[in-house]
C-alpha positions in Angstrom: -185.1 46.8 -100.7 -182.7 49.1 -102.0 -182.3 51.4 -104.9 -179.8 51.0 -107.6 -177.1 53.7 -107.2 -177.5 54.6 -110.6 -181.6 54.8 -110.4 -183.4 57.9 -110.9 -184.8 57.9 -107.5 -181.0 58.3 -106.0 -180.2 61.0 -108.5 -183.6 62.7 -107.0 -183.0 61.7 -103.6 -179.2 63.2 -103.7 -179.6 66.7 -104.9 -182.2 69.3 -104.2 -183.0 73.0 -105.6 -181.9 75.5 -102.4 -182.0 79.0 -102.2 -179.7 81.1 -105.1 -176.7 82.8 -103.4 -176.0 86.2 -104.2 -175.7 86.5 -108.2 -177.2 82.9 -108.9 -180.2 82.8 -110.9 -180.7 78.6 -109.5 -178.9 76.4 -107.3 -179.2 72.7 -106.4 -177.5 71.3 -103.1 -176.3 67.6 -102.9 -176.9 65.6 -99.4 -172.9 65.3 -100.2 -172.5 69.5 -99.5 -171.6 69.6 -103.2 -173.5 72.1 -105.3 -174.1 73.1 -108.9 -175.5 76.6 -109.6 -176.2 78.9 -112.7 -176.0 82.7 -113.0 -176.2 85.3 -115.7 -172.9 85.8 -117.3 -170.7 89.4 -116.6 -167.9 91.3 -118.7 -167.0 89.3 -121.2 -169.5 86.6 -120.7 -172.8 88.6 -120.5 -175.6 87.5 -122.4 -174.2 84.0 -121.5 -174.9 81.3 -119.0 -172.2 80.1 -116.4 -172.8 77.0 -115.0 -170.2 76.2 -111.5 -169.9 73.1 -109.5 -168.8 72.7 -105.8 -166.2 71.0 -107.2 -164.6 73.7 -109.4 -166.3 72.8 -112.8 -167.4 75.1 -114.3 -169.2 75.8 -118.6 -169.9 79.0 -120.3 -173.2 78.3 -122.6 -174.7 80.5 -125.1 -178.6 79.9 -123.2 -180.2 79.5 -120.1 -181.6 76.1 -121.8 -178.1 74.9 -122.1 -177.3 75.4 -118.8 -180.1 73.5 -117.5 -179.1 70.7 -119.7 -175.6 71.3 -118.3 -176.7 70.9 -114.9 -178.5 68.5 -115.3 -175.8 65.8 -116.7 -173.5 67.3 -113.7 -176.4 66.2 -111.1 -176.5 62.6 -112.7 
C-alpha cells in the first residue's frame, strides 16, 4: 500500500528540519537536495523575514510568523 503523492505523510516524509547554515535562523532539507530556509533580514530588509528556496525563490515578509506560513506552502 502506497501513499497518495499529495498525502500529508509524503509532504512529511519529503522534507526535514536540518541544521541552519551560517545566517539562517531555520532550514528544512528535501530528500530531493532542495531546501527552503529563513533568516533575519539585513540593510534594507532588517526587521524583516527572508524566506529562500533551493530553487531561487525567494519572499520578504513583515514576521517571523509569515515566513513560517511561507515555508510552509513552499514545502507542500
Amino acid at each position: 500500500m502506497q501513499p497518495r503523492r499529495d498525502s500529508w505523510s509524503q509532504r512529511l516524509i519529503r522534507w526535514h528540519a536540518a541544521p541552519p547554515k551560517e545566517g539562517e535562523s531555520v532550514r528544512w532539507e528535501c530528500v530531493d537536495g532542495g531546501f527552503i530556509a529563513i533568516s533575519l533580514g539585513e540593510g534594507e530588509e532588517i526587521g524583516q523575514a527572508v524566506i529562500h528556496a533551493g530553487d531561487g525563490r525567494r519572499a520578504v515578509v513583515e514576521t517571523y510568523e509569515e515566513a513560517l506560513g511561507v515555508a510552509e506552502t513552499w514545502r507542500s
